[in-house]
C-alpha positions, 0 to 999 in steps of 0.5 A: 052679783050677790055676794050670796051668789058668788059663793054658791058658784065658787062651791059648786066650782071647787065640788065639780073640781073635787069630783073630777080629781077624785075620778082620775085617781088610780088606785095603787091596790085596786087589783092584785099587783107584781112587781119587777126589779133589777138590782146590782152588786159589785157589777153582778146584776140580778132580776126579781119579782115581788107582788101582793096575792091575797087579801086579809083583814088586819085590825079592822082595815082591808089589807093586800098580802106583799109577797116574794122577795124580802117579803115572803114571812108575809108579815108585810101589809099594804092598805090604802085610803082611796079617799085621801090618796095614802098608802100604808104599810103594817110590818107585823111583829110578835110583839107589836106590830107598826104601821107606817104612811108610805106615800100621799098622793094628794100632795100639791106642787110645793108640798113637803112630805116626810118620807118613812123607808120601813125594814128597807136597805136604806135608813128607815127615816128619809127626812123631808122631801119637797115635791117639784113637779107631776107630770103626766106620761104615757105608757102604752095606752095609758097615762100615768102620773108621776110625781118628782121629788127633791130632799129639802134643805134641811133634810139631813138624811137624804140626798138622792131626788125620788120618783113615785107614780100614781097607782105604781109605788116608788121607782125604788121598791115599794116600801122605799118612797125615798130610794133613789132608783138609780141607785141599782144597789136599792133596786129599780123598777123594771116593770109592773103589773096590775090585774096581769095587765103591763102598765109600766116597764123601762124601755130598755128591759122589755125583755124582762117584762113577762107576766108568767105568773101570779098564783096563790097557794089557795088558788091551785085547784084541788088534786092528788099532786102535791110538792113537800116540803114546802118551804124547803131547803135541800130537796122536794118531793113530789107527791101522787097516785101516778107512776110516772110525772114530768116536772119543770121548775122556774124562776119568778122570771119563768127561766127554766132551771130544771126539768125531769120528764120521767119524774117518779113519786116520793123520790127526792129532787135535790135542788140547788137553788137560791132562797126565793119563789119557784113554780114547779109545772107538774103533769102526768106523763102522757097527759095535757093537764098540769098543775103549778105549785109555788115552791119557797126555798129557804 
């Protein structure tokens, strides 16, 4: 055979090749994203929620908006490069606003990668990391690809081995591709939704693993009914041309924390909650139709 020949067939292989990989990537931003996490603190344990609920265009690039826990000033980004597999984060600042690669799933077993912890609870520089192994494992009747990392030998700031799935994030948080998911103090991946389909959840906390809502501020349909103020601290009001409502709210959890079923307009609800993401369901008495309305507590 030509050696003319054999370089056509070696070009054709490696294309047919490139092709085939490229279909079985699974894009981590395809769709809009919810994250579950359990963290621990001195032996007092905590579950929360963190997602990304509308698009917006940042310098030129497509962006998700990461929303809930640390993240409510909404000034963190994600972006990612479908071709080259890498995901980014843009942390916006009044000043100067920075973006940071956080996770290259193109790596090849033996590659190394320098891992970036961006306003993360660990330190911001991760130091290199070797990746060992990928493997494939199945979740439901899904298959996804996990890759296992381990810190080099020089690595002078990390010493915790790290796990990122293809189309999930870290099992850490998703701005730490360097945690260590079992370190409960970080926080660890307890399940994740994409498109408000499970695709991955811990054996063990099955329970925790409810996609009770995924709702944006412009998607609540128009109505006469709203929740102020917003964000709020103390207390809300609830605003409507009814006499009477009945209210719930809800954690990002959907654990019912307080409930009013002879609810009325203008008067102040005091709360007594935690700084995070609630969802008040709000109806008129005698009525099926309801409206939830995500409420920030400061």
């Amino acid at each position: 055979m030509s050696s003319a020949r054999v370089f056509f067939c070696s070009l054709i292989t490696v294309l047919f090749y490139n092709v085939v990989v490229s279909q079985d990537y699974k894009p981590l931003l395809k769709d809009y994203n919810e994250w579950k996490l359990k963290t621990c603190y001195q032996g007092d344990c905590s579950y929360d929620v963190y997602f990304t609920d509308s698009d917006t265009l940042f310098g030129g690039y497509n962006y998700k908006v990461l929303d809930g826990f640390h993240f409510i000033s909404r000034t963190f980004l994600l972006r990612e490069d479908v071709d080259t597999r890498k995901v980014y984060l843009t942390k916006i600042n009044p000043n100067k606003s920075i973006t940071y690669l956080l996770y290259d799933f193109s790596l090849a077993l033996g590659d190394s990668f320098l891992m970036v912890n961006p306003i993360s609870p660990i330190n911001e520089n991760g130091g290199f990391f070797y990746l060992d192994s990928i493997e494939y494992q199945i979740e439901g009747t899904d298959s996804l690809k996990y890759f296992y990392f381990s810190p080099t030998l020089t690595n002078s700031f990390s010493v915790n081995n790290a796990i990122w799935i293809e189309g999930v994030g870290s099992l850490s948080l998703i701005n730490t591709p360097s945690g260590d998911s079992e370190n409960l103090e970080i926080g660890r991946l307890v399940c994740f939704f994409s498109k408000n389909e499970l695709k991955f959840q811990e054996d063990f906390l099955v329970s925790y693993c409810v996609n009770d809502y995924q709702l944006s501020l412009n998607e609540i349909v128009e109505t006469t009914i709203s929740v102020a103020p917003n964000p709020a601290n103390d207390f809300i009001f609830i605003k409507g041309e009814a006499d009477f409502y009945e209210i719930d709210i809800r954690s990002s959890l959907s654990e019912l924390l307080y409930v009013n079923e002879k609810c009325q307009p203008n008067r102040a609800i005091n709360l007594d909650l935690k700084p995070g993401i609630y969802f008040v369901t709000i109806k008129e008495i005698n009525s099926l139709d309801s409206i939830v309305v995500k409420l920030f507590v400061n």
